[in-house]
TORKOL-4160 file (C-alpha; in steps of 0.2 Angstrom, whole numbers, padded with zeros to 4 digits, m for minus):
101
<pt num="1" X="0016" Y="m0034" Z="0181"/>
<pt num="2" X="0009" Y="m0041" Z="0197"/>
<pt num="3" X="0026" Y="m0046" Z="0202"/>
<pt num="4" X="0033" Y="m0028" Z="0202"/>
<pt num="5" X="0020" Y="m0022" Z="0209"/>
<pt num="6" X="0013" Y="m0013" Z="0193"/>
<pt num="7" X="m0004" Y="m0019" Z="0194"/>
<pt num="8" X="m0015" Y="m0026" Z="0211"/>
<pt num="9" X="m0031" Y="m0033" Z="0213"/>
<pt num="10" X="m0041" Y="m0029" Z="0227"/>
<pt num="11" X="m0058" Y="m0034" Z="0231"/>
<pt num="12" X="m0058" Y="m0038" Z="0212"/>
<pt num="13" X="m0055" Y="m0022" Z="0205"/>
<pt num="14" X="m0039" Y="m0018" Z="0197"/>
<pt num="15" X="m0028" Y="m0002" Z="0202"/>
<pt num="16" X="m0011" Y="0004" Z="0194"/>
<pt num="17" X="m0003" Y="0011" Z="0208"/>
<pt num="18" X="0011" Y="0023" Z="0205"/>
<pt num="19" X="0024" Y="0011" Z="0202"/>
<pt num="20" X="0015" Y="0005" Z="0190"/>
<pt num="21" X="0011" Y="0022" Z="0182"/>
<pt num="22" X="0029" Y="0023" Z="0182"/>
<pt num="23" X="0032" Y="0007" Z="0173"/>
<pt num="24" X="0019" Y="0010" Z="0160"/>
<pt num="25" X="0019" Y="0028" Z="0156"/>
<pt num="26" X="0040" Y="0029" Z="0149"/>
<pt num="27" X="0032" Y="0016" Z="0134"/>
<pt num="28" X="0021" Y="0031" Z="0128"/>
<pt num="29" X="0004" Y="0023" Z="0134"/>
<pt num="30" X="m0009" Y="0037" Z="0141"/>
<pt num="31" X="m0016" Y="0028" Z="0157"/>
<pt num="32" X="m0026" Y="0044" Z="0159"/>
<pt num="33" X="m0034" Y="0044" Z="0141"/>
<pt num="34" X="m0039" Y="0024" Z="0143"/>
<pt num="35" X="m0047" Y="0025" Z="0159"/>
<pt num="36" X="m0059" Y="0038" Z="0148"/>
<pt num="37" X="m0063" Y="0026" Z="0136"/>
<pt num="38" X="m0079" Y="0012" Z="0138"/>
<pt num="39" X="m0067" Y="0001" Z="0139"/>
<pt num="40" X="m0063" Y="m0006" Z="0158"/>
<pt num="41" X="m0045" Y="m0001" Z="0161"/>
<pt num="42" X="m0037" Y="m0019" Z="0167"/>
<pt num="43" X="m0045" Y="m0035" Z="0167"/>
<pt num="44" X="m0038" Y="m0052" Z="0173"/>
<pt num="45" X="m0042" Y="m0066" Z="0158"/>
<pt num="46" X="m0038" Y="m0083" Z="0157"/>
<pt num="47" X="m0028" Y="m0086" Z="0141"/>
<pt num="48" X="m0032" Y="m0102" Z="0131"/>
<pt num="49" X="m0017" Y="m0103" Z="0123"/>
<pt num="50" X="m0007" Y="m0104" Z="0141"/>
<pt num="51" X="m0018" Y="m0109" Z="0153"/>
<pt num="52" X="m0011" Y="m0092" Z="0163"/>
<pt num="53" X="m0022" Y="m0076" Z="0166"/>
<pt num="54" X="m0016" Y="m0061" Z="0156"/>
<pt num="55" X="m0017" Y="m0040" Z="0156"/>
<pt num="56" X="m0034" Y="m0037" Z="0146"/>
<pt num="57" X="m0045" Y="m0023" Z="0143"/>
<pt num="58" X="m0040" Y="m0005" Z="0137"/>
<pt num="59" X="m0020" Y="m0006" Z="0143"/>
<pt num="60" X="m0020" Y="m0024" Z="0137"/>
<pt num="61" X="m0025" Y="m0018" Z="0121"/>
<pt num="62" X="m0011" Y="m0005" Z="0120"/>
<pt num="63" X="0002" Y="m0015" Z="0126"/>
<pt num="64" X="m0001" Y="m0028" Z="0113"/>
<pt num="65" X="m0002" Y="m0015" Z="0101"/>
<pt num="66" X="0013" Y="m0005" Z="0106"/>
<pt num="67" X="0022" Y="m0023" Z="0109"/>
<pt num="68" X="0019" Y="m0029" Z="0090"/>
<pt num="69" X="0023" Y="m0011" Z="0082"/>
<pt num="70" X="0038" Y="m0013" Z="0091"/>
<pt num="71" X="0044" Y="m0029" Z="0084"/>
<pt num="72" X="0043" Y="m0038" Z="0104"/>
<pt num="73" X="0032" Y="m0051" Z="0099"/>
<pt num="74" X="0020" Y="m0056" Z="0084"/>
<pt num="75" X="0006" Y="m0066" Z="0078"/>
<pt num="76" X="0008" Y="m0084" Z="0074"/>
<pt num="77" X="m0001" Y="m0088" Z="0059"/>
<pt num="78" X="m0016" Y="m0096" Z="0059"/>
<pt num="79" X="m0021" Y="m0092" Z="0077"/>
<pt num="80" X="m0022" Y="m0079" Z="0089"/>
<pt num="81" X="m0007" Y="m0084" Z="0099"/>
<pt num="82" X="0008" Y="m0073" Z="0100"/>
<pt num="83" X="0027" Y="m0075" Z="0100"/>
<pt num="84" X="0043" Y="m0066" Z="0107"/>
<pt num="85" X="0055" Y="m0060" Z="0096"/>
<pt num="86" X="0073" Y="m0061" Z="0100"/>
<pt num="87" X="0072" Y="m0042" Z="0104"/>
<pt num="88" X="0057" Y="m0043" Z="0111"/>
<pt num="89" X="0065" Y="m0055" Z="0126"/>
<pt num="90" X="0080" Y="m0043" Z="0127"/>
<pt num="91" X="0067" Y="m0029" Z="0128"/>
<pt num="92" X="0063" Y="m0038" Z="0142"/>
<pt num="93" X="0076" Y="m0043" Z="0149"/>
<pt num="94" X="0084" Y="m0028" Z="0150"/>
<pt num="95" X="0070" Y="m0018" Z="0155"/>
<pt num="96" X="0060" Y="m0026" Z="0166"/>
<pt num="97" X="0072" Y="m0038" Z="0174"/>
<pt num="98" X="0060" Y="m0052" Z="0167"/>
<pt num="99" X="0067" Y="m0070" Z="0159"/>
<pt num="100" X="0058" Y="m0081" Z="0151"/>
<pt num="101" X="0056" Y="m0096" Z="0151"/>
């Protein structure tokens, strides 16, 4: 997300500037109803699994949720990792120009 300039950090805040918003807001997720909730909007967290930081808090939550509804990755047994399905990398792909490696 950082990459397309969907999400920024400045001064160690997080802020979803409108290309962002237009990147999120097509998948259904209501940016304005999560920046309502306790919850903090966008947080950068190391993930164990990767060693990588990763989109957490209310829209990291959403995307996860929307992302396994969808088919575009699911839960490894046994752990709390996630993998990407094949149509979850074409999803990708496709749609945000984004290859994995």
């Amino acid at each position: 997300m950082m990459k397309r300039g969907a999400l920024l950090w400045k001064d160690g805040t997080s802020i979803i500037p409108e290309d962002g918003a237009k990147l999120i807001r097509p998948l259904g997720i209501d940016l304005y109803g999560l920046r309502r909730t306790k919850r903090p909007l966008v947080l950068a967290c190391s993930d164990r699994t990767e060693g990588r930081p990763h989109v957490a808090g209310a829209l990291g939550q959403a995307l996860c949720e929307l992302f396994l509804a969808s088919g575009w990755i699911r839960r490894r047994p046994g752990t709390r990792a996630l993998s990407i399905t094949d149509s979850g990398a074409t999803w990708l792909r496709e749609r945000l120009d984004l290859e994995l490696r």
